[in-house]
N, C-alpha and C positions, 0 to 999 in steps of 0.2 A: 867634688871639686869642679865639677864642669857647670853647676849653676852656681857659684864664685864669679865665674868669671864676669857672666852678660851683667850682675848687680854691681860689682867696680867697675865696669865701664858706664853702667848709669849712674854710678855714684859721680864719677869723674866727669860726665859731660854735663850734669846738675848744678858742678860745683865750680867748673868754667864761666860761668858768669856772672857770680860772685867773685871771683878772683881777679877778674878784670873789672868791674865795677870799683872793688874798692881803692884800687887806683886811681879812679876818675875824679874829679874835683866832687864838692858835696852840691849838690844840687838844692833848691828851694822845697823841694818834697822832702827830701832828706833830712834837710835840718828842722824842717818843723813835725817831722816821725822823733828825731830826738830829742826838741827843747818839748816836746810835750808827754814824752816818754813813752807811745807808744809803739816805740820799733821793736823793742824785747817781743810787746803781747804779736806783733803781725811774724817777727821771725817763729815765735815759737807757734805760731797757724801753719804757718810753713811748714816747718820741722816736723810737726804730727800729723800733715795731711801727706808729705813724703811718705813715714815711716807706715801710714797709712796703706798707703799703695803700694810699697815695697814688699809690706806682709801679705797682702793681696795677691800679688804675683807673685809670691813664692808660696802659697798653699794653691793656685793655677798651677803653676810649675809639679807640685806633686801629682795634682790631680792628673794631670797631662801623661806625666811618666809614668803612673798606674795603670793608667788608661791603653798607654803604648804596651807595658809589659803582657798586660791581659790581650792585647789583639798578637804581639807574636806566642802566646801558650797553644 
């Protein structure tokens, strides 16, 4: 439960400016990522280089806690 925690609050402060974004009027980058169709291919770069790092630091995070357990035995 306790490494839960720190990955929704990166999920949350990731997802902060996308939320606020798409509020914003669509910009000239924006609509030529859509009228040419490639905003799907760049979000899903996105999306896999997140999921990337997230699995990253959570086999870190094991490693770490191992690591801990074995220096207090």
């Amino acid at each position: 439960m306790k490494t839960f925690k720190p990955f929704a609050l990166l999920i949350l402060c990731a997802g902060l400016p996308f939320l606020a974004s798409a509020q914003a009027a669509e910009s000239v980058l924006e609509e030529t990522f859509f009228s040419s169709g490639k905003m799907p291919v760049v979000l899903s770069v996105v999306v896999i280089i997140l999921v990337g790092l997230l699995a990253y630091v959570a086999v870190l995070n094991k490693k770490v806690n191992k690591l801990e357990n074995d220096i207090k035995k």
